[in-house]
C-alpha positions in Angstrom: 0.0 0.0 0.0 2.7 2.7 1.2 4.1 1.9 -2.7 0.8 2.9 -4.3 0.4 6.0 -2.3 3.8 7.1 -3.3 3.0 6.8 -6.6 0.2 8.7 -6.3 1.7 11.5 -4.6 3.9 11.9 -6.9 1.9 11.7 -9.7 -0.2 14.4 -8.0 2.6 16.9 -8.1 3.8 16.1 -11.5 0.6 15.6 -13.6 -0.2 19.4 -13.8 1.4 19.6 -17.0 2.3 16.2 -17.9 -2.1 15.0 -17.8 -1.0 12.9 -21.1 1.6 10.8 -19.6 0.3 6.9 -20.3 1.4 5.5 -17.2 -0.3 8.1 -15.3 -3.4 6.6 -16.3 -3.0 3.6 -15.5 -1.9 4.3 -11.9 -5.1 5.7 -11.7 -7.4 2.9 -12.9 -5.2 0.8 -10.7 -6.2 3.3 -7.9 -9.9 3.2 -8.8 -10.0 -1.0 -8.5 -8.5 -0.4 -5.0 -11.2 2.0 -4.0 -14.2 0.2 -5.5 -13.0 -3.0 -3.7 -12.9 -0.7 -0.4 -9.1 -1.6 -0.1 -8.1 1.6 0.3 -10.5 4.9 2.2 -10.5 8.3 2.3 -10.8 8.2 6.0 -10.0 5.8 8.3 -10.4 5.1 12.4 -7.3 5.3 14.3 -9.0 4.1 18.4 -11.8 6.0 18.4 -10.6 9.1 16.5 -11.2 9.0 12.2 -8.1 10.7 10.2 -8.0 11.7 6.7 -6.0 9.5 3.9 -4.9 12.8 2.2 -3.2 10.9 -0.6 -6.8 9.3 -1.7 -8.1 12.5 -2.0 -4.9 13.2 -4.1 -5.9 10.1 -6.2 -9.4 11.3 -6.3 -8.4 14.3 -7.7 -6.0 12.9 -10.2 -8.7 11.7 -12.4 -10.6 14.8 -13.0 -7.1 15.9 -13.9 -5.9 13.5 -16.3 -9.9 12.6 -17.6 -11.3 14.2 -20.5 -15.2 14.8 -21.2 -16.5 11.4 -22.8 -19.9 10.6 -24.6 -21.9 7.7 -22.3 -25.3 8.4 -24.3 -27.3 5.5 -24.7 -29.4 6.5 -26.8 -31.1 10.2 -27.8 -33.2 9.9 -25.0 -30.8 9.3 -22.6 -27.7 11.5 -22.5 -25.0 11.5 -20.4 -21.7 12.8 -20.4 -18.6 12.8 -17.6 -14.7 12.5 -17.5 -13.3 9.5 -19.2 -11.9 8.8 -15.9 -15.2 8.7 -14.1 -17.9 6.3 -15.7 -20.5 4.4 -13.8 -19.5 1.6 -11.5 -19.1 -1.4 -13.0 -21.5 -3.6 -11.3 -23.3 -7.7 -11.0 -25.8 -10.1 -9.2 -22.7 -11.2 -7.8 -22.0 -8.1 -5.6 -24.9 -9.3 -3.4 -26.9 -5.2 -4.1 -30.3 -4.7 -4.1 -30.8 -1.6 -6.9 -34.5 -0.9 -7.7 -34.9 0.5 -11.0 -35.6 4.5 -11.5 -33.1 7.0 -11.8 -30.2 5.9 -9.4 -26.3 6.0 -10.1 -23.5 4.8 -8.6 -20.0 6.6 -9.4 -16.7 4.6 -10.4 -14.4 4.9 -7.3 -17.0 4.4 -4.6 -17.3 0.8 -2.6 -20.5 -0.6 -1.6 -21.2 -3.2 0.5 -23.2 -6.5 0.4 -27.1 -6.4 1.5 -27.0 -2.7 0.7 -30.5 -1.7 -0.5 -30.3 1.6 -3.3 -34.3 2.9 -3.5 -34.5 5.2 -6.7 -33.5 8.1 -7.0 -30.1 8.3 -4.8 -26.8 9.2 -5.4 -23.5 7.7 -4.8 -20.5 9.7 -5.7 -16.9 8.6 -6.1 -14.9 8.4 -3.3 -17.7 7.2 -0.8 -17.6 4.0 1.4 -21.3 2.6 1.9 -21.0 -0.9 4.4 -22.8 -3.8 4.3 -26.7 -3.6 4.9 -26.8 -0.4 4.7 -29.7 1.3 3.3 -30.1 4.5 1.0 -33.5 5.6 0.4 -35.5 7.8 -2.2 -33.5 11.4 -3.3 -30.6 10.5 -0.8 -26.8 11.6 -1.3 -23.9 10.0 -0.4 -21.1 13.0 -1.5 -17.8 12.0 -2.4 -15.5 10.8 -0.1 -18.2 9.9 2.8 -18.1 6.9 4.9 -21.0 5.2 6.0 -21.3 2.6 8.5 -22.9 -0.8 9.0 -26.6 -1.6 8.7 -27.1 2.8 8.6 -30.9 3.8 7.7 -29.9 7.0 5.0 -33.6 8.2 5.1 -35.6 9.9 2.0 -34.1 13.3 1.1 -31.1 12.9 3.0 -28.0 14.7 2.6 -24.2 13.1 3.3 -22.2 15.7 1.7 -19.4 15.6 0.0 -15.5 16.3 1.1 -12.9 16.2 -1.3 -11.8 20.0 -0.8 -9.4 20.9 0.9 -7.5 17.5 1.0 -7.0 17.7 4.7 -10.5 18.3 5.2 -12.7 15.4 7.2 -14.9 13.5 4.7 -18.5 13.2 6.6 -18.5 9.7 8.9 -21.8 8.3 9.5 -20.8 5.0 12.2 -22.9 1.7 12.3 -26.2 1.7 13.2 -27.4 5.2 12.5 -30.6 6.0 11.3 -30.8 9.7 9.8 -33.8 11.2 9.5 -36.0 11.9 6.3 -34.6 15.5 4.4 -31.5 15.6 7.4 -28.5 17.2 6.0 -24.9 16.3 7.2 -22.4 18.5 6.4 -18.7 19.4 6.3 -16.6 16.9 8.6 -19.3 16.3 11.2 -18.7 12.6 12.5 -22.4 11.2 13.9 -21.1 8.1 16.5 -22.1 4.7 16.3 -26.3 4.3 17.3 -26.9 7.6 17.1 -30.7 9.0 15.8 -31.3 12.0 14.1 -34.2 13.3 13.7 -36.3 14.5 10.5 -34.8 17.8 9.3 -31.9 18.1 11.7 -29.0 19.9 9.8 -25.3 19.5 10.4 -22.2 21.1 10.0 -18.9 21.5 11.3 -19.9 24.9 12.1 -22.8 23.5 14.1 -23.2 24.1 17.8 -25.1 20.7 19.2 -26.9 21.6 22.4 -26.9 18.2 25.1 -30.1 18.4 27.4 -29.3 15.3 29.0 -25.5 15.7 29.3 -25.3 19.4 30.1 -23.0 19.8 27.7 -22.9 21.9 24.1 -21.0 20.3 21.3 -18.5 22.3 18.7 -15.8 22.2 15.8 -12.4 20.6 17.6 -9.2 22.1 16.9 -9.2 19.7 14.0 -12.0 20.7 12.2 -14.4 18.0 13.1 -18.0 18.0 15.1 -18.4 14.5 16.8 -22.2 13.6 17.2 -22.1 11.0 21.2 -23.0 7.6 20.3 -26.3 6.6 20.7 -27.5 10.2 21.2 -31.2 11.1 19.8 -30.9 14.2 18.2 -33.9 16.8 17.2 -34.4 20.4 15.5 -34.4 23.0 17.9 -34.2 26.3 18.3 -32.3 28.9 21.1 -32.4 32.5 21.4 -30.7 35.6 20.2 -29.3 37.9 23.3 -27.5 40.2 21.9 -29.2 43.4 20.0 -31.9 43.6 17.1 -32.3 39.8 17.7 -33.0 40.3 21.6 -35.1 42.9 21.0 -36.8 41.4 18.7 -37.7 38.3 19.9 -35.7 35.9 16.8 -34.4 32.6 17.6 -31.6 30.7 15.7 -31.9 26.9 14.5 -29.6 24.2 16.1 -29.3 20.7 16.7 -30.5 19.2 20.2 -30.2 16.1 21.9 -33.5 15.4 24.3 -32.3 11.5 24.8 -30.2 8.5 24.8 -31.4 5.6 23.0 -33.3 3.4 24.8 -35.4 0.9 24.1 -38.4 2.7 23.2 -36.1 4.1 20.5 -34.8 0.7 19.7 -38.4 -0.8 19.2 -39.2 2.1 16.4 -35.9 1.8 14.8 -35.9 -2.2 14.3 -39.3 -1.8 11.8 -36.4 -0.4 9.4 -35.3 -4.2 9.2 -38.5 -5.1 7.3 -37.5 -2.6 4.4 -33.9 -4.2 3.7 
C-alpha cells in the first residue's frame, strides 16, 4: 500500500502539466479497482478518533485531472456525459446489491457493501464508502468521499455531503447503526457516532453548535475541524435565542441541533421496523 500511495503522490505533483503521460493513467485505474473494492478509504479510524488519507483525495483528484469529457449516451433519450476517468460503476448479481430500478447512479471509485438496498432516485459519488446492509432511500446523497457505516438507515431526502476539498479536510462519517432522519443534511466533517438517531430535518455542520439536554454539555468544531455527534445520542431540531441586540429585541431565535435522549429501548423498538425494508 505505502508503494501505491507514493506513486500517487507523486503523480499528484507532476501531472499538472504532464495529464498525457500513459502511465499516469494507469496508476489511476489501478487506484480506482483499489477503492471500489474498499481496499483503500479516504478516511480511516485510528482508536476511536477517524483521520483523513490525504493521498486518496490526491488520487481522487487525479482523475478529474488527467480525464477528458466522454460521450456515455445510450441513446437520444438518454444522454449522459462525464470524464473519461469517471464512468458508472461497473457492477453484478454477484455483488450481493439490491438496486430498484428508477433514476439511481453509482459513481466509479465508490465501494458498496453486500445487502446494501439503493431505492431510486439516490446518489453515490466517487470516493464514498457505503458498508454492508446499509440502506439509502429515495432522493438521498452519499457525497464523495463519505463513509457510512454498517446496517445505517440513509432516510428519503437525506444529505451526506461531499469532502474532497481541501485535501485535509474530514470527509463526513456516519458509524454503524445510524438511522438519519428523512430530508437531514450532514455537512462538512461532522462525525455522527455509532447508534446515534437523528431526527427528520436536523441539519449539520462543522460549524454547528449541538446543544446536550441530558448531558449538560454543548458540542462544537475541535481544533481539528471535526464536530463528533455522542453515540447513541437522539438528536432533534431546535431552536435557542438571540441575546445580543436587534435579535434580543426582537424576539428571533436561531436553528440548532438538540439532543433530548439516549437511545433506549423505546427508540430501539421504532428503529428495528427499518429491518423489514432491507
Amino acid at each position: 500500500m505505502n508503494d501505491i500511495k507514493k506513486r500517487i503522490e507523486e503523480a499528484f505533483d507532476f501531472v499538472q502539466n504532464n495529464d498525457s503521460d500513459k502511465s499516469i493513467h494507469e496508476l489511476f485505474f489501478e487506484f480506482m479497482d483499489l477503492l471500489n473494492k474498499g481496499t483503500v478509504r479516504a478516511a480511516f479510524r485510528d482508536g476511536s478518533h477517524w483521520k483523513v488519507n490525504q493521498w486518496v483525495k490526491k488520487g481522487i483528484l487525479l482523475g478529474f485531472r488527467i480525464g477528458e469529457l466522454k460521450e456515455y449516451s445510450i441513446d437520444n433519450n438518454f444522454r449522459y456525459f462525464d470524464k473519461s476517468t469517471y464512468p458508472l460503476k461497473n457492477m453484478s448479481i454477484t455483488d450481493r446489491i439490491r438496486i430498484v430500478p428508477g433514476g439511481s447512479t453509482i459513481r466509479n471509485g465508490s465501494f458498496v457493501g453486500k445487502n446494501v438496498t439503493c431505492m431510486p432516485p439516490m446518489y453515490i459519488n466517487t470516493g464514498a464508502y457505503v458498508d454492508e446492509g446499509t440502506m439509502i432511500d429515495s432522493h438521498a446523497l452519499v457525497g464523495s468521499c463519505a463513509q457510512i457505516g454498517k446496517r445505517v438507515h440513509l432516510s428519503a431526502g437525506s444529505q451526506i455531503g461531499g469532502v474532497l476539498e481541501p485535501i485535509g479536510s474530514m470527509p463526513v462519517i456516519i458509524e454503524d447503526d445510524v438511522l438519519i432522519g428523512g430530508n437531514c443534511g450532514i455537512y462538512e466533517g461532522a462525525v455522527v457516532k455509532s447508534k446515534a438517531v437523528i431526527a427528520a430535518g436536523v441539519i449539520i455542520t462543522g460549524a454547528t453548535y449541538v446543544y446536550d439536554l441530558v448531558r449538560e454539555k454543548i458540542y462544537k468544531k475541535s481544533d481539528s475541524g471535526i464536530l463528533e455527534i455522542p453515540e447513541g445520542a437522539v438528536v432533534v431540531p431546535g431552536t435557542r435565542p438571540v441575546t445580543k441586540g436587534m435579535g434580543q429585541r426582537e424576539g428571533i431565535s436561531l436553528y440548532t441541533p438538540v439532543i433530548i435522549k439516549y437511545r433506549d429501548d423505546k427508540t430501539e423498538k421504532s428503529v428495528k421496523i427499518e429491518d423489514l425494508l432491507r
